[in-house]
MARTI-582062 format. One record per residue (C-alpha): x, y, z; residue in three letters; residue number from 1. Coordinates in nm, 4 decimals. Example, Ala and Ser with C-alpha at 12.3 -4.5 7.8 and 13.67 -1.06 7.14 Angstrom:
# MARTI-582062
<<1.2300,-0.4500,0.7800>,ALA,1>
<<1.3670,-0.1060,0.7140>,SER,2>
***
This chain:
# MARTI-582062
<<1.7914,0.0612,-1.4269>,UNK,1>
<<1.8028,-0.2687,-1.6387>,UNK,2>
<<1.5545,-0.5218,-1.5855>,UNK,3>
<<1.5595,-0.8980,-1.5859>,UNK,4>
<<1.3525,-1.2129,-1.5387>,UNK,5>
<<1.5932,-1.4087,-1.4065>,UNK,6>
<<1.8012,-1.2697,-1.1407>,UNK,7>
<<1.9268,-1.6212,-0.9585>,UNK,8>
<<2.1489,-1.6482,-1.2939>,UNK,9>
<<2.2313,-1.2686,-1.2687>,UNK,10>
<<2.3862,-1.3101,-0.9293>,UNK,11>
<<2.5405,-1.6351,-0.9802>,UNK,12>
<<2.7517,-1.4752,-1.2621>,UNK,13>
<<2.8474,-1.1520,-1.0661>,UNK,14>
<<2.9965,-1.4194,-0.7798>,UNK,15>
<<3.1525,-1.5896,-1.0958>,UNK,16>
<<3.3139,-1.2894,-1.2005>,UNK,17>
<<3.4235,-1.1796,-0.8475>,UNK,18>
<<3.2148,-0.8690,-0.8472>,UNK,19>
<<3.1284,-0.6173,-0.5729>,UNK,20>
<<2.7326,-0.5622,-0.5287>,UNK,21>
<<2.4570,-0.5706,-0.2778>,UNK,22>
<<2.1310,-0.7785,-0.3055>,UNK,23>
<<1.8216,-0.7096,-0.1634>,UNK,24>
<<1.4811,-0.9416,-0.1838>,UNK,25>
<<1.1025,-0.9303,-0.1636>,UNK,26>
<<0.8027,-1.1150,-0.2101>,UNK,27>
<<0.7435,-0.9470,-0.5054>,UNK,28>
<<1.1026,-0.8432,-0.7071>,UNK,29>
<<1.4694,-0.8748,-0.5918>,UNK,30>
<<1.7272,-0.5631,-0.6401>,UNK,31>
<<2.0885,-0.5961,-0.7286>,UNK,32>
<<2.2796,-0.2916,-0.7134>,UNK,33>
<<2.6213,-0.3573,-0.9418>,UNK,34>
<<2.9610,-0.2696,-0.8851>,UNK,35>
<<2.9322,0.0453,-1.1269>,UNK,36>
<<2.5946,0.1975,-0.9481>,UNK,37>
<<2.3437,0.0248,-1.1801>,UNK,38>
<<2.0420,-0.1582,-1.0772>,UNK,39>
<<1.9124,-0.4703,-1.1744>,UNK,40>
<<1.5454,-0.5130,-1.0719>,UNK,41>
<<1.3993,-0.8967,-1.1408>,UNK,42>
<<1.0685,-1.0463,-1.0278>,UNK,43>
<<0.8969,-1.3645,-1.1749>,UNK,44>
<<0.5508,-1.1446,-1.1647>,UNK,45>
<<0.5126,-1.0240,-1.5327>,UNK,46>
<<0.2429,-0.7825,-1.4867>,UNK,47>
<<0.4447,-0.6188,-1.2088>,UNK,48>
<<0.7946,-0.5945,-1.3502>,UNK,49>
<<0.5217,-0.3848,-1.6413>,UNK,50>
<<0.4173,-0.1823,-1.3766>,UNK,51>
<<0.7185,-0.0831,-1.1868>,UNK,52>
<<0.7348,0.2651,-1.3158>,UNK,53>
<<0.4953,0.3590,-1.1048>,UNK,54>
<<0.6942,0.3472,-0.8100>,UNK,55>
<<0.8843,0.6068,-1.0380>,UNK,56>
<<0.5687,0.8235,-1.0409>,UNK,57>
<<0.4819,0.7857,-0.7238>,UNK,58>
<<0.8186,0.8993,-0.5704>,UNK,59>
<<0.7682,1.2069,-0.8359>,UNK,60>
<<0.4383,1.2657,-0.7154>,UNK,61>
<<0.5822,1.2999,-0.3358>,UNK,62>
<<0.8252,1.5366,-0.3825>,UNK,63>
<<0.6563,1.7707,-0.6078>,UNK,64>
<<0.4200,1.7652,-0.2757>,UNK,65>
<<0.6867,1.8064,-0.0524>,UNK,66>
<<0.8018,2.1157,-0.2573>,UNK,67>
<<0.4884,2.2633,-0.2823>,UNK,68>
<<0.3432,2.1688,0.0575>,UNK,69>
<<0.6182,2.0428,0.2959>,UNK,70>
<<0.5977,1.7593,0.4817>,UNK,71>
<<0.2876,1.6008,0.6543>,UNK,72>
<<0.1984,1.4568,1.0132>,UNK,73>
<<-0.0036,1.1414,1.0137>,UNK,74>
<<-0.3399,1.1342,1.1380>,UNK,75>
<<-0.4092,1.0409,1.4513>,UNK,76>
<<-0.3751,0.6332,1.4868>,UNK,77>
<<-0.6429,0.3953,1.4479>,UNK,78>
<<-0.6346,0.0229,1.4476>,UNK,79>
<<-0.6386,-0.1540,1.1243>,UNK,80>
<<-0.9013,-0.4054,1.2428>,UNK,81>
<<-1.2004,-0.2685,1.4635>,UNK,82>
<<-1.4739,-0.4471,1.6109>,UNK,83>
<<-1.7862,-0.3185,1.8368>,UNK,84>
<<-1.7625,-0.5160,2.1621>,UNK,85>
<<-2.1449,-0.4469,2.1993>,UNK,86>
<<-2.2827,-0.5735,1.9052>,UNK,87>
<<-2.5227,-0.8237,1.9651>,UNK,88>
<<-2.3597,-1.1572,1.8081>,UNK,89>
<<-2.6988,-1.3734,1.7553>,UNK,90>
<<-2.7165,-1.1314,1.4514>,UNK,91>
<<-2.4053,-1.1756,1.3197>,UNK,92>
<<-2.4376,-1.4709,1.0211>,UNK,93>
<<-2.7843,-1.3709,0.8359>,UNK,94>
<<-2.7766,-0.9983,0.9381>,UNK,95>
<<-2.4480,-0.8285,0.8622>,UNK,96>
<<-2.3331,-0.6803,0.5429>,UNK,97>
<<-2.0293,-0.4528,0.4275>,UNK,98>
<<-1.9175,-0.2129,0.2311>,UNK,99>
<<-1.5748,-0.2084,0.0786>,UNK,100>
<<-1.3817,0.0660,-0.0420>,UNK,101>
<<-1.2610,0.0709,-0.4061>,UNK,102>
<<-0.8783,0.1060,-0.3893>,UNK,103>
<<-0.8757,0.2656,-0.0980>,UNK,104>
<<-0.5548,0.3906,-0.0060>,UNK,105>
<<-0.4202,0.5031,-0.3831>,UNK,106>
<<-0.7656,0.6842,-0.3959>,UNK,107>
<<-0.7250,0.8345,-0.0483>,UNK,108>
<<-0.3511,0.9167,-0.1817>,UNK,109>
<<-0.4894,1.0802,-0.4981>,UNK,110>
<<-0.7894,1.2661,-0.2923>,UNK,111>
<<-0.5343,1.4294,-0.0328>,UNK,112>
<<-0.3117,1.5073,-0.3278>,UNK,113>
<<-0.0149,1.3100,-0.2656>,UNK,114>
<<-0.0127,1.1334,-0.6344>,UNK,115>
<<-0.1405,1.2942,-0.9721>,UNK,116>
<<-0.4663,1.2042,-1.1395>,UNK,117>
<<-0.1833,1.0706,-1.4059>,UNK,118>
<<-0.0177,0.8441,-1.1735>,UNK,119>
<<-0.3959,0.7865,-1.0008>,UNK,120>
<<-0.5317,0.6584,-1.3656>,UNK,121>
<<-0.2090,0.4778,-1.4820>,UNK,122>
<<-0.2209,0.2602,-1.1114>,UNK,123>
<<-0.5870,0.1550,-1.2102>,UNK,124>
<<-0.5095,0.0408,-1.5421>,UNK,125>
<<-0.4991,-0.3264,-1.4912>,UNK,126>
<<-0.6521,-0.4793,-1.1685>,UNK,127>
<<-0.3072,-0.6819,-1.1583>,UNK,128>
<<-0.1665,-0.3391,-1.0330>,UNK,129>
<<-0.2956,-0.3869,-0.7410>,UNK,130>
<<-0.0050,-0.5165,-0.4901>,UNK,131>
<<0.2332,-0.2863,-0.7475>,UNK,132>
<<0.0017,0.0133,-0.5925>,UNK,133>
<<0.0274,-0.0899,-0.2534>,UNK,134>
<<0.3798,-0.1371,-0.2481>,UNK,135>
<<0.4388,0.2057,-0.4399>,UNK,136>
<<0.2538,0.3569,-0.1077>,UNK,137>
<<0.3986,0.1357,0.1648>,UNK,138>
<<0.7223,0.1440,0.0903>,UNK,139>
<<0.7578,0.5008,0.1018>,UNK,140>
<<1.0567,0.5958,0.3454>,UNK,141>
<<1.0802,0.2285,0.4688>,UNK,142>
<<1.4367,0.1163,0.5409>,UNK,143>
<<1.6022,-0.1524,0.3389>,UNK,144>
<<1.8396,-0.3908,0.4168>,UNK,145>
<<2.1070,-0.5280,0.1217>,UNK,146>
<<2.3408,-0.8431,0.1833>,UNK,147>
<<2.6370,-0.7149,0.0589>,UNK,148>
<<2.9365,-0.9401,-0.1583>,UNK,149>
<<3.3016,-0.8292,-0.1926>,UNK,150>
<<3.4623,-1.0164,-0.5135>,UNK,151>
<<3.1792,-1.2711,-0.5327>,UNK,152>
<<3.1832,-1.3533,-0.1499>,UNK,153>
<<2.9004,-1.2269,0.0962>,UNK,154>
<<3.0625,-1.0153,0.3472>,UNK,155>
<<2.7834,-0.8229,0.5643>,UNK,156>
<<2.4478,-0.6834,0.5887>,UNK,157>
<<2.4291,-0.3104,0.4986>,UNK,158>
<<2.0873,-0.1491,0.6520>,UNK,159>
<<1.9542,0.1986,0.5252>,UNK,160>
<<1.7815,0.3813,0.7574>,UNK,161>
<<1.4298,0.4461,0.7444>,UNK,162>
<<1.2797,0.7995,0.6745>,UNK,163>
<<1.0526,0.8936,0.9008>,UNK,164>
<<0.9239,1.1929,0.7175>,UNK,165>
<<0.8184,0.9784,0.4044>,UNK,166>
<<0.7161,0.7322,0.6250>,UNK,167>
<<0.4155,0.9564,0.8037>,UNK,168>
<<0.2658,0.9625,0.3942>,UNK,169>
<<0.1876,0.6254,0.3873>,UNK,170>
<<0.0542,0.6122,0.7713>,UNK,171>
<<-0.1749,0.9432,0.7471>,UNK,172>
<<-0.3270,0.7499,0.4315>,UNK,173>
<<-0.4096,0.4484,0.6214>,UNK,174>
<<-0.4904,0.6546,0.8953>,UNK,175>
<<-0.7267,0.9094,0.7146>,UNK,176>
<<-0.9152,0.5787,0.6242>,UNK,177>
<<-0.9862,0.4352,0.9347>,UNK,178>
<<-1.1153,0.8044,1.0717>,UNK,179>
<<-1.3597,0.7717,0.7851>,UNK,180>
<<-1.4693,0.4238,0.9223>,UNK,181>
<<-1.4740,0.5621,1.2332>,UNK,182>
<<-1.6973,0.8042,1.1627>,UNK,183>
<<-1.8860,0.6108,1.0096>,UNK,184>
<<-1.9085,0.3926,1.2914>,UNK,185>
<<-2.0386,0.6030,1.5048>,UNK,186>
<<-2.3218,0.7172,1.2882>,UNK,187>
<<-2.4322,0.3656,1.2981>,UNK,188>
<<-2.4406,0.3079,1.6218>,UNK,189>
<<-2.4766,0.0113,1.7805>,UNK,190>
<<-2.5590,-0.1529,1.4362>,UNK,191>
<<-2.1481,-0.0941,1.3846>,UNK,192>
<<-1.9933,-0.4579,1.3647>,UNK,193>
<<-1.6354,-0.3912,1.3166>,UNK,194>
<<-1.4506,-0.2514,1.0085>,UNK,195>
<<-1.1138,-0.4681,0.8598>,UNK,196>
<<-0.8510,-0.2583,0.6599>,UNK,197>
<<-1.0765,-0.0986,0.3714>,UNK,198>
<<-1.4170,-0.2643,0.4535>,UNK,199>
<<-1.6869,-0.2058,0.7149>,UNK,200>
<<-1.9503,-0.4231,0.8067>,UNK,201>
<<-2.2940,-0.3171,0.9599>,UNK,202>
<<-2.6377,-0.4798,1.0498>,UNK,203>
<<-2.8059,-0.5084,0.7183>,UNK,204>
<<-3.1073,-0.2402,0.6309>,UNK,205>
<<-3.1978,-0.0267,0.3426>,UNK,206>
<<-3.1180,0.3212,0.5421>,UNK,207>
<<-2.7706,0.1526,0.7024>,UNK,208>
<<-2.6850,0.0880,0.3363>,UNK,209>
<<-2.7896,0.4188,0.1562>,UNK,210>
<<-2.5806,0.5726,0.4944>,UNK,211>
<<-2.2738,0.4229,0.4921>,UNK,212>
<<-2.2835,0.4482,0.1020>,UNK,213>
<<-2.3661,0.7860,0.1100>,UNK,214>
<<-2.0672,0.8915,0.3630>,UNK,215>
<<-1.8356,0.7152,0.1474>,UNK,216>
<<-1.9391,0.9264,-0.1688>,UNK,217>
<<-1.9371,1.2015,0.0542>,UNK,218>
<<-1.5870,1.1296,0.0594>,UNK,219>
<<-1.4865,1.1262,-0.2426>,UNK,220>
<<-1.4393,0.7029,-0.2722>,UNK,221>
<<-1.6810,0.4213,-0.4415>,UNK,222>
<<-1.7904,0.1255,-0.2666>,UNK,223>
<<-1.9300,-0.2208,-0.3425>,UNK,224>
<<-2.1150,-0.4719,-0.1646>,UNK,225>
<<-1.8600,-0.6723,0.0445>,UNK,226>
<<-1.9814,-1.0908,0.1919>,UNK,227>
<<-1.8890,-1.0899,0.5554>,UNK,228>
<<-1.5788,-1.3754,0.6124>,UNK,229>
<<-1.6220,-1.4861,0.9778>,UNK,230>
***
């Protein structure tokens, strides 16, 4: 793999030349696989073109799992965004507090066992890891689309097929969080607001706090104090 900043004047000289490659682009790098098999991987994000191994470690990680274990079924579905259609709303603005979970889905990764406490540690190491962590995860098994060019000239779209199996890793983690929100959620009651993604929000009291805090530690994850954005 070779690695640039610039990949705009990358491809520009492979159409030059008259090259055969495929391009493929994200919000976050773009991927140029070159006539001889190499690829070029560019993104204008500094601190995540230094963190891109860990999508190395990650895909390590998941095999040795797969060896060892097999492969997994995803836990059953839950909505990313939940909400209690009884709470009563006059409480909502002064009244409702959350907890967030810290890095929830690499630590619910690391706590089922799909990644190492190696990879687990080296994913924390700079909080500018963060989207590099939860694209190691997401993309897992997702299909990918390249454009591909024949001698310098686009010629057609060339679509690899998703895989399912490494696809149910990343689902059971999200998943396995929202069942611990939901659970959660029912131990509070009707003093449940709603939970979004990694966060869940409750009518504000000292034993709804040391609760939901306590479940969470129960767990195996930390939490912090989260402001509720209406």
């Amino acid at each position: 793999m070779i690695v640039k900043e610039n990949h705009k004047d990358y491809l520009q000289f492979l159409i030059d030349l008259k090259k055969d490659f495929k391009i493929r682009e994200s919000v976050n790098y773009a991927e140029i696989v070159r006539y001889d098999g190499k690829k070029i991987i560019s993104t204008k994000n500094n601190e995540f073109l230094k963190g891109l191994y860990i999508f190395a470690m990650v895909k390590k990680d998941i095999e040795r799992y797969i060896a060892e274990n097999g492969y997994v079924e995803p836990y059953d579905e839950l909505p990313v965004n939940c909400y209690n259609d009884n709470f009563d709303i006059k409480k909502l603005k002064q009244n409702v507090v959350g907890m967030d979970i810290d890095n929830a889905y690499w630590s619910v990764a690391h706590l089922k066992g799909y990644i190492s406490e190696n990879t687990y540690k080296k994913g924390l190491e700079k909080k500018e890891f963060k989207p590099i962590r939860l694209s190691a995860l997401s993309t897992l098994g997702k299909g990918k689309t390249y454009k591909v060019y024949k001698e310098g000239v686009y010629s057609h779209d060339e679509l690899v097929k998703a895989n399912k199996e490494l696809e149910n890793f990343y689902l059971d983690i999200r998943y396995t969080t929202y069942g611990m929100l939901y659970e959660i959620a029912n131990e509070l009651g009707d003093d449940f607001y709603c939970w979004k993604t990694d966060a869940i929000f409750f009518l504000e009291s000292k034993e709804n706090k040391e609760l939901v805090k306590k479940r969470l530690y129960d767990y195996g994850l930390d939490c912090k104090i989260e402001l509720l954005k209406l």
